[in-house]
C-alpha positions as CSV (number, residue, x, y, z in Angstrom):
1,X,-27.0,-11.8,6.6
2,X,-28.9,-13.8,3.9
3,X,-26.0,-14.8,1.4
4,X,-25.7,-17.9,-0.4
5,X,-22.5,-19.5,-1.9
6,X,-22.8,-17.3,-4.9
7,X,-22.8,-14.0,-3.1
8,X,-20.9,-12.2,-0.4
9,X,-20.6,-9.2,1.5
10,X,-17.0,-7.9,1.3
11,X,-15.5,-6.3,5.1
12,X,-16.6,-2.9,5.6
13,X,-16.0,0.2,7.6
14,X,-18.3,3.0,7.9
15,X,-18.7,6.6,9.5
16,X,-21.9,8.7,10.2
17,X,-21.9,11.7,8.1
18,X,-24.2,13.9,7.6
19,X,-27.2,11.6,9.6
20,X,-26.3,9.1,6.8
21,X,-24.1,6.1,7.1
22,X,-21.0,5.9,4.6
23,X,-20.3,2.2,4.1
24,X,-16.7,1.6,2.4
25,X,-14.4,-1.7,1.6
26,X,-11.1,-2.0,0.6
27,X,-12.0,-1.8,-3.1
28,X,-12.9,1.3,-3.0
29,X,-16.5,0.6,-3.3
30,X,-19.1,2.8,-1.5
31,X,-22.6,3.7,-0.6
32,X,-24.4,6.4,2.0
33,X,-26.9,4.3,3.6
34,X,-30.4,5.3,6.1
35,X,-30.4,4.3,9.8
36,X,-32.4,1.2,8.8
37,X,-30.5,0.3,5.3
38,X,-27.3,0.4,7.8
39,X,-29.1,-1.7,10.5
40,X,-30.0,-4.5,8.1
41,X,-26.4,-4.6,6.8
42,X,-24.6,-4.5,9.9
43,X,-26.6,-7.2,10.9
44,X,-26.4,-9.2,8.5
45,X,-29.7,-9.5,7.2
46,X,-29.8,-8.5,3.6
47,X,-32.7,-10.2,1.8
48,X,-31.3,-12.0,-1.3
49,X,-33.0,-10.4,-4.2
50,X,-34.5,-7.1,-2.5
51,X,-33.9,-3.9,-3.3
52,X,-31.2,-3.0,-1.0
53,X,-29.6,-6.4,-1.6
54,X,-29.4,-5.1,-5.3
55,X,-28.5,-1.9,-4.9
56,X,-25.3,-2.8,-2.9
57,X,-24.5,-5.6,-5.3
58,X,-24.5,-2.7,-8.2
59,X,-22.5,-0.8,-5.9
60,X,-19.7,-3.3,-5.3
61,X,-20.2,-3.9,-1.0
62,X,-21.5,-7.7,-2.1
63,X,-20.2,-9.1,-4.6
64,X,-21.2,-12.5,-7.0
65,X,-20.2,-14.2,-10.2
66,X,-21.7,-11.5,-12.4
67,X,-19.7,-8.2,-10.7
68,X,-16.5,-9.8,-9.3
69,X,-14.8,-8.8,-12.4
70,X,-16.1,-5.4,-12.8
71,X,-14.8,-5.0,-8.6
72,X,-11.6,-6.0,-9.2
73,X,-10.7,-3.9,-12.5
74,X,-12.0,-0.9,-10.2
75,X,-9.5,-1.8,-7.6
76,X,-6.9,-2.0,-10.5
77,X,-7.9,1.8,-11.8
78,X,-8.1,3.2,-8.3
79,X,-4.7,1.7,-7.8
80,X,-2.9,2.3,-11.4
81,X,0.0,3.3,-9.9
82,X,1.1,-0.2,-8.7
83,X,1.0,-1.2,-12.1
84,X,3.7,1.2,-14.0
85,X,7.6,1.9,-12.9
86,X,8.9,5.8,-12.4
87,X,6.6,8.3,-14.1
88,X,7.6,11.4,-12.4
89,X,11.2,12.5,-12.3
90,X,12.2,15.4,-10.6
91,X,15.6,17.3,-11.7
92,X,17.0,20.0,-8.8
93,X,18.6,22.3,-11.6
94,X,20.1,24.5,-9.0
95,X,20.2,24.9,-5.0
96,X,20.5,28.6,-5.7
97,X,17.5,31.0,-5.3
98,X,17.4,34.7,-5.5
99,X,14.2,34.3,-2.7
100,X,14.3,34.2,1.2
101,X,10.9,32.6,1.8
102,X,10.7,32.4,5.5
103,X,8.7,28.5,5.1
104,X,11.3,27.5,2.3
105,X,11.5,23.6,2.7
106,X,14.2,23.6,0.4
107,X,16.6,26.0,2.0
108,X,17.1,28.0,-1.4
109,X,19.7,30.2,-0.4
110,X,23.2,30.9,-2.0
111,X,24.8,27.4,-2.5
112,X,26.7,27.4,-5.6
113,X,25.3,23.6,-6.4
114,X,24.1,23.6,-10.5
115,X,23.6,20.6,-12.3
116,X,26.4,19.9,-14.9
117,X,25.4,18.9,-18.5
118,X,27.0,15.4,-17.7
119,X,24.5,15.0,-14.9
120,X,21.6,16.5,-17.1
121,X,22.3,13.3,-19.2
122,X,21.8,10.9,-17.1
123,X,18.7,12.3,-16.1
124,X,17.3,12.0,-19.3
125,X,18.7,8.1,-19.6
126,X,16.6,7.4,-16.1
127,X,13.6,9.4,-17.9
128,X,13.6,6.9,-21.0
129,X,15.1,4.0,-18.9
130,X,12.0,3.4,-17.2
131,X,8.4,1.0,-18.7
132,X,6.2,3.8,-17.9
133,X,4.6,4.8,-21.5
134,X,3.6,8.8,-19.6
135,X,6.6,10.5,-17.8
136,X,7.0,14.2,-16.4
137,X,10.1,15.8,-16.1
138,X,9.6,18.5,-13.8
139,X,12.4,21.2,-13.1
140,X,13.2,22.4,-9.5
141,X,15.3,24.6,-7.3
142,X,16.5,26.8,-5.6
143,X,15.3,28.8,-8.2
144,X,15.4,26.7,-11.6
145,X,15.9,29.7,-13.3
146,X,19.2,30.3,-12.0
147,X,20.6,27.6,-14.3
148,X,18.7,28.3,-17.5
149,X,21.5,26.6,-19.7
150,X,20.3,23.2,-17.8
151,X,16.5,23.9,-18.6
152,X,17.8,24.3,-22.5
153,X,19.4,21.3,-22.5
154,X,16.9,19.2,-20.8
155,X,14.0,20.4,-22.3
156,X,15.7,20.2,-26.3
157,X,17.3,16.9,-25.7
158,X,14.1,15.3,-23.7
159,X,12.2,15.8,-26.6
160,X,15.0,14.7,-29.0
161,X,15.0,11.6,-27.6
162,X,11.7,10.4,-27.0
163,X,12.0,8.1,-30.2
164,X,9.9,5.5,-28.2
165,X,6.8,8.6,-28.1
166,X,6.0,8.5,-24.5
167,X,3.8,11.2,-23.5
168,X,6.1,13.5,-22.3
169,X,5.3,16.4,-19.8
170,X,7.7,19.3,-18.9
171,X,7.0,21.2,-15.8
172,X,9.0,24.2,-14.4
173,X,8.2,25.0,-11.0
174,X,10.0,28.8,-10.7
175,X,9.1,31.9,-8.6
176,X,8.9,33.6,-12.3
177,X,11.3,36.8,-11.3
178,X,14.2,35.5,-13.7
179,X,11.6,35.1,-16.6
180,X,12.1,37.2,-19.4
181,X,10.4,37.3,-22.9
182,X,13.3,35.1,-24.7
183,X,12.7,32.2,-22.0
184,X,8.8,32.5,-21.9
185,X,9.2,31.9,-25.6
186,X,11.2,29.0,-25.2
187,X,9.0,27.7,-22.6
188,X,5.8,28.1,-25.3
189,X,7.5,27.0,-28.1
190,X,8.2,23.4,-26.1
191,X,5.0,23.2,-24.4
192,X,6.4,23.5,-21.0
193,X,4.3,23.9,-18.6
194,X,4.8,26.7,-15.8
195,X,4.4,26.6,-12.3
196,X,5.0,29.3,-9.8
197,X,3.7,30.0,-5.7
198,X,1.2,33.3,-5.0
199,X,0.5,32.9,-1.6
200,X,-2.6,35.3,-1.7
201,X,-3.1,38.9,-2.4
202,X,-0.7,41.3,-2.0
203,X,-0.3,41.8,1.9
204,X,-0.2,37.9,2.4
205,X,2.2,37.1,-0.2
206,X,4.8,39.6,0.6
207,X,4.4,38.3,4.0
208,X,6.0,34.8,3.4
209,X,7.6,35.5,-0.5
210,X,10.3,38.0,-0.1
211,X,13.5,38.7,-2.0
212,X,17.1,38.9,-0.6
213,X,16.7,42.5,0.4
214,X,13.7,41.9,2.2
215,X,11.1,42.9,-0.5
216,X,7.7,41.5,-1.3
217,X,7.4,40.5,-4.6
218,X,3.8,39.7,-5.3
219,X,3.7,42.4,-7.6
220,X,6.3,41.4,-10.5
221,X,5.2,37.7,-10.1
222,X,1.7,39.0,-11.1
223,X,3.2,41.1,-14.0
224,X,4.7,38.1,-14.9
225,X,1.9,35.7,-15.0
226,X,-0.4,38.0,-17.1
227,X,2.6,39.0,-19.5
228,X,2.8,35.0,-20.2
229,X,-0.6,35.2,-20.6
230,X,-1.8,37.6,-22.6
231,X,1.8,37.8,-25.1
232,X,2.3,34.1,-25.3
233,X,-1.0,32.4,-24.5
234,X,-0.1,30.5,-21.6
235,X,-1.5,30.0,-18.6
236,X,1.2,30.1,-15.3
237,X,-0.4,27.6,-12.8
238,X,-0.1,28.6,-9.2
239,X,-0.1,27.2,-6.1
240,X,-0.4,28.9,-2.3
241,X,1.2,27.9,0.7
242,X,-0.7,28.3,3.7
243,X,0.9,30.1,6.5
244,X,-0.5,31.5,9.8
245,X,-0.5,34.6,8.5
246,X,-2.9,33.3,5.9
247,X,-5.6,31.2,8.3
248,X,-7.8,34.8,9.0
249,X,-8.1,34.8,5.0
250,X,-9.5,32.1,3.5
251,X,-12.0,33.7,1.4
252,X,-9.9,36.5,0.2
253,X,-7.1,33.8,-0.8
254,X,-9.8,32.4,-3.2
255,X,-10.5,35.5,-4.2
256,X,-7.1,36.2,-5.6
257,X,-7.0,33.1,-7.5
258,X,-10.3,33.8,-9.1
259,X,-9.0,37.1,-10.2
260,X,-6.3,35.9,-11.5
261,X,-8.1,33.8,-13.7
262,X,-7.6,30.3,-12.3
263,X,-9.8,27.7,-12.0
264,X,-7.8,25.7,-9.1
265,X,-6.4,26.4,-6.0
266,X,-4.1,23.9,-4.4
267,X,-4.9,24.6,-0.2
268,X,-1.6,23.1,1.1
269,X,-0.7,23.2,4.9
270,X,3.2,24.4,5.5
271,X,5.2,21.8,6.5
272,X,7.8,22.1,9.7
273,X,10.9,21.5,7.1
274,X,13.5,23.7,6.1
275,X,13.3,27.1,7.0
276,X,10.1,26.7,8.8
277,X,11.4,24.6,11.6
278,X,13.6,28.3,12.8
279,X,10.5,30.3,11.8
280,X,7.4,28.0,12.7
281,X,6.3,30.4,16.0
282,X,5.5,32.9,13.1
283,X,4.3,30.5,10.0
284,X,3.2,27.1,11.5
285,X,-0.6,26.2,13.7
286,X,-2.1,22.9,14.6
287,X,-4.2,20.6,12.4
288,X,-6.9,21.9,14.2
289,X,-6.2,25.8,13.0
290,X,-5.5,24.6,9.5
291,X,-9.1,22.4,9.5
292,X,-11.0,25.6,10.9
293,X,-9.5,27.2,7.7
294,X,-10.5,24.6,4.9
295,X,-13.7,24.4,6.1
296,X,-14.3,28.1,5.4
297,X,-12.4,28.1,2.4
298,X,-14.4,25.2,0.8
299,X,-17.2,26.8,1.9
300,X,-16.7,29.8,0.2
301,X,-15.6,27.7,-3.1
302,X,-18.9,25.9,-3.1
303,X,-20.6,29.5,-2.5
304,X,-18.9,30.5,-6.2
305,X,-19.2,27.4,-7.8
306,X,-23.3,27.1,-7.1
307,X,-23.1,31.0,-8.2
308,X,-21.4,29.7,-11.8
309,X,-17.9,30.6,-11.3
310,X,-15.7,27.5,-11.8
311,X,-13.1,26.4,-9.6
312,X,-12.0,23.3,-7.9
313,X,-9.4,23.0,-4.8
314,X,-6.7,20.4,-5.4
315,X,-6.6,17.9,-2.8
316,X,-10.6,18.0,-2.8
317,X,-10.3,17.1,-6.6
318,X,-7.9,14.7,-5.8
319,X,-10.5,12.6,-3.3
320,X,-12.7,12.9,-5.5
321,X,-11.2,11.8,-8.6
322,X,-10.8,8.6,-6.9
323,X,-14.1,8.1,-5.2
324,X,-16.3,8.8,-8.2
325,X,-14.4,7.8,-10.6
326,X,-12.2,4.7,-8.9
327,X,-9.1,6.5,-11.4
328,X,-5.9,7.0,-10.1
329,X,-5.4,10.3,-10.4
330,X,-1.2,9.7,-10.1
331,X,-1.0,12.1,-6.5
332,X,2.2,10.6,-5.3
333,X,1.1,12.3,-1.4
334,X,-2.1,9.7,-2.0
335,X,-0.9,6.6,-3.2
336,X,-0.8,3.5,-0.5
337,X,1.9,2.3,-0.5
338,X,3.2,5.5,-0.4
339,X,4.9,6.4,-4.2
340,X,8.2,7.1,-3.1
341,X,10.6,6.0,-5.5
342,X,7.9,4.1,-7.3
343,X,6.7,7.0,-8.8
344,X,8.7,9.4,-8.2
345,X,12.5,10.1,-8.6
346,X,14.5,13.5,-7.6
347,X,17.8,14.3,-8.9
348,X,19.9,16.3,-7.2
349,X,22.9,18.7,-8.7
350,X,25.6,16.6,-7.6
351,X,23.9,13.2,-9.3
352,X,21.9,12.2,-5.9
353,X,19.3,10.5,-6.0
354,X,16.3,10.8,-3.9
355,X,12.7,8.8,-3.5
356,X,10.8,12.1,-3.1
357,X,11.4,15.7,-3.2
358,X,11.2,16.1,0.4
359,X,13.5,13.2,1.0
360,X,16.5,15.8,-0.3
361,X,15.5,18.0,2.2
362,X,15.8,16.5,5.5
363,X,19.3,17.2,6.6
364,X,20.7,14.0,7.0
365,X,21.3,11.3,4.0
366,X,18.5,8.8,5.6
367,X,16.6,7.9,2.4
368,X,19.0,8.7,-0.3
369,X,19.1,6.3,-3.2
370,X,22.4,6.6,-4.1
371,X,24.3,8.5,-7.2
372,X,23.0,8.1,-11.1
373,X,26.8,9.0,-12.3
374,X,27.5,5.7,-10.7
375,X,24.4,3.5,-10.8
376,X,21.1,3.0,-13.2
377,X,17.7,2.9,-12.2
378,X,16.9,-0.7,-11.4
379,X,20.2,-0.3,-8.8
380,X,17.9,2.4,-7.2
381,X,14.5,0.6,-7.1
382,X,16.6,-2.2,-5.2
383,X,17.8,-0.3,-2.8
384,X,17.3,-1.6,1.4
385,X,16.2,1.8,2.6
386,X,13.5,2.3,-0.1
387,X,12.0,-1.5,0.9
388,X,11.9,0.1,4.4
389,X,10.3,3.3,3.1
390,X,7.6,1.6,1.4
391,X,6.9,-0.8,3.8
392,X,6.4,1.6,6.4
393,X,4.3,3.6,3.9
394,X,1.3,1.6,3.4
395,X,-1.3,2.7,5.8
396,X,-3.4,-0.2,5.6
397,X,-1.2,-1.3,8.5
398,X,-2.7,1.0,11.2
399,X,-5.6,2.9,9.3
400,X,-7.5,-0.5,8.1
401,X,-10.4,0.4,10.4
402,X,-10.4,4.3,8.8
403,X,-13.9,4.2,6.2
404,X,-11.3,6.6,4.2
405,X,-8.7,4.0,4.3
406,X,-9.7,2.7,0.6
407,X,-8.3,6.0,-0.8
408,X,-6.1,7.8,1.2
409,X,-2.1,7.6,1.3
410,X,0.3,8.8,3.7
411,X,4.0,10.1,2.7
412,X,6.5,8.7,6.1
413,X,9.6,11.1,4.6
414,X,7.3,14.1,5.2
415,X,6.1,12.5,8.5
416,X,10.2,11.5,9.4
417,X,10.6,15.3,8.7
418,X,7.6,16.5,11.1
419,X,7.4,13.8,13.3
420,X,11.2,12.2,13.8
421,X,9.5,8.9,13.1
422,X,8.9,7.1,9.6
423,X,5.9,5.0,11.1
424,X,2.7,6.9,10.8
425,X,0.5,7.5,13.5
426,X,-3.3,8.5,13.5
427,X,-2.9,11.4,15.4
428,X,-0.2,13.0,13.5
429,X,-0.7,16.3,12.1
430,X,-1.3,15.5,8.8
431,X,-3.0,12.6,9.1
432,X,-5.1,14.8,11.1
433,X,-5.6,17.2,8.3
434,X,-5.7,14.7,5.6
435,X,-9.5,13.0,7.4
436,X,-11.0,16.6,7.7
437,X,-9.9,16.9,4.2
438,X,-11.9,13.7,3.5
439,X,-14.9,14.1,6.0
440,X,-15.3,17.8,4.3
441,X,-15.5,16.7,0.7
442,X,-17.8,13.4,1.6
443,X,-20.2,16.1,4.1
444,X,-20.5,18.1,0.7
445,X,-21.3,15.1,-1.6
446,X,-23.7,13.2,0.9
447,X,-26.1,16.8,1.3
448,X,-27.4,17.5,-2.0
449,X,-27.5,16.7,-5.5
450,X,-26.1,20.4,-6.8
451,X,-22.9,19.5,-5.0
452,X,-22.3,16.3,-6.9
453,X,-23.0,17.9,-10.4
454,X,-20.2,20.4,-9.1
455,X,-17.8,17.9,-7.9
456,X,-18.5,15.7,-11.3
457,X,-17.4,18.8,-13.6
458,X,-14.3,19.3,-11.6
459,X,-13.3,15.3,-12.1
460,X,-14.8,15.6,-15.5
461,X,-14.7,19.1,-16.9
462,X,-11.5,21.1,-17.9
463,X,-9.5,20.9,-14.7
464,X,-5.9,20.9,-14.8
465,X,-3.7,17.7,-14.6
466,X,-1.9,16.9,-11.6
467,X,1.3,17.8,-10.9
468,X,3.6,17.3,-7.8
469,X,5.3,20.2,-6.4
């Protein structure tokens, strides 16, 4: 190549997509480049001054004097999260649930486990402990319901005392069967926000989501949500979990969401955890089943959203929040190193403390942190199992050659639960998942300008903020 000592073309990787060649470095800088542009580059031979010279100097792939600094602040927004302590904090109200989901990674069942007020308290001292000027407190079961006197008291005293004014979120992530008119108001008059799981319509649903006397219970959940709705102005958030049963339905799964009046859908693969490992001949597939799937899912969202209907799937939004943007969109599943205990803290009933909310279910005690009746927050960021954790989640250290590698994460609790091995490996199921996830949204933004104004207004335009279930 034709550099000199003021300019420089940083290490790339790059993958053919769509007859175009997607050039990526580890800043997070990108371009889609022809047969010939990619020739030229690969080569080395990149004419000082021409037009492609200075088209990948605006676009960060060489870099001089007069863009180093602009590079290097992208890096630091694309990777925000390196930069703040503990901002999401996850408090497991109850291991009770009045549900027998047959996927349950949780094992909801009828343990008598509630958090105490004394433990409630020292969740709220790790909430305000930490730097972080943005924390979520986000409520989880079991059913969280269950223990309503706990939600009270978190949600009345987290506000009380936020004398410091963080911006504090409340999240309840609940199944909604419990919820009555007296709690919704509560939940309205604090600004919680609400959470619950519709797997689909009706006949997929009560497939997966059934009660303890073997009931489906996709119609009161719906009740519910438009009762929240339309009485008390707020919108219930919902998320599905994709099951065999649901693969033959992509499009009607979307469907049930538009219907519903939401503009995201969160396409999450079930997990081999919980109560899926004894049921996962008649919920679990391969990567391969679950890709054949998202691809005619997100094919059918495009369809609406060229048609004027707006709505965005979740992990899609996610990639692209970070490619477009080069903003850390504060995904804990997508941060490298992996955000386990970095950014996210779970707090079990009996005071344990956990680096992610799958790390609590796993049936042996591998990555707990330790208890917060006996130790603060720093004690747990200091912890030897959590150095081993992270160092094993950054996935620069087998995926450096991946042209996605700039932006994806990898989570090696959910892969220790899956896989029996903490170390990530390319081939693994989700990782297999997660680059079809990648290659879809990048095959949609590399074939026509009407898909990038789409994608754009789902970064840009009105869609809900992240939150980790």
């Amino acid at each position: 190549m034709t550099t000199t000592a003021q300019s420089s073309i940083l290490p790339f990787n790059t993958e053919k997509i769509n007859n175009k060649y997607l050039v990526t470095n580890m800043m997070g800088c990108w371009d889609a480049l022809s047969e010939k542009e990619f020739r030229q580059l690969h080569s080395l031979r990149v004419m000082e001054g021409g037009a492609l010279f200075n088209r990948l100097l605006g676009r960060g792939l060489i870099v001089n004097e007069d863009n180093i600094r602009s590079v290097m602040e992208g890096y630091r927004n694309l990777n925000a999260n390196l930069f703040s302590d503990t901002g999401l904090h996850i408090a497991v109200v109850t291991k009770r649930c009045n549900l027998r989901c047959n996927y349950c990674h949780a094992k909801g069942g009828s343990s008598s486990e509630d958090m105490s007020t004394q433990t409630a308290s020292r969740v709220l001292q790790y909430l305000f402990d930490v730097q972080n000027k943005s924390v979520t407190l986000e409520f989880q079961g079991g059913e969280p319901l269950l223990n309503w006197p706990a939600i009270e008291f978190l949600t009345e005293h987290a506000h009380k005392f936020n004398t410091l004014g963080k911006k504090l979120n409340i999240v309840l992530v609940t199944n909604l069967l419990l919820m009555d008119d007296e709690k919704m108001r509560f939940l309205a008059e604090h600004n919680v926000d609400v959470c619950t799981s519709l797997d689909g319509p009706a006949d997929i649903h009560d497939k997966n989501k059934i009660d303890a006397g073997g009931g489906g219970t996709h119609a009161q959940v719906v009740e519910k949500i438009m009762r929240f709705s339309k009485k008390f102005g707020r919108k219930v958030h919902m998320l599905p979990t994709i099951t065999k049963h649901s693969l033959a339905h992509p499009e009607r799964i979307v469907d049930e969401y538009l219907r519903l009046g939401q503009t995201e859908i969160a396409l999450r693969p079930v997990n081999k955890i919980g109560y899926a490992c004894q049921s996962w001949e008649d919920v679990g597939y391969s990567a391969e089943e679950f890709n054949v799937f998202y691809t005619k899912a997100m094919a059918h969202i495009m369809k609406v959203n060229t048609e004027g209907t707006h709505i965005s799937e979740r992990m899609a939004r996610t990639i692209l929040t970070k490619v477009l943007h080069k903003r850390d969109p504060g995904y804990v599943d997508m941060m490298n190193p992996c955000g386990a205990g970095r950014a996210v803290m779970v707090y079990a009933p009996d005071g344990g403390c956990y680096p992610t909310d799958e790390a609590r279910m796993i049936e042996d005690d591998i990555f707990r942190l330790g208890n917060i009746m006996k130790e603060g927050y720093d004690d747990m960021l200091n912890k030897e199992n959590l150095f081993f954790l992270l160092s094993s989640g950054c996935s620069d250290l087998w995926n450096y050659r991946s042209v996605f590698s700039p932006w994806r994460g990898v989570d090696p609790v959910v892969n220790y639960a899956v896989e029996k091995n903490v170390i990530i490996k390319g081939g693994s199921r989700l990782q297999q998942i997660l680059t079809h996830q990648f290659r879809t949204v990048f095959s949609y933004l590399l074939s026509g300008h009407k898909y990038g104004e789409i994608f754009q207004r789902w970064t840009l335009g009105g869609a809900p903020d992240e939150k980790e279930n």
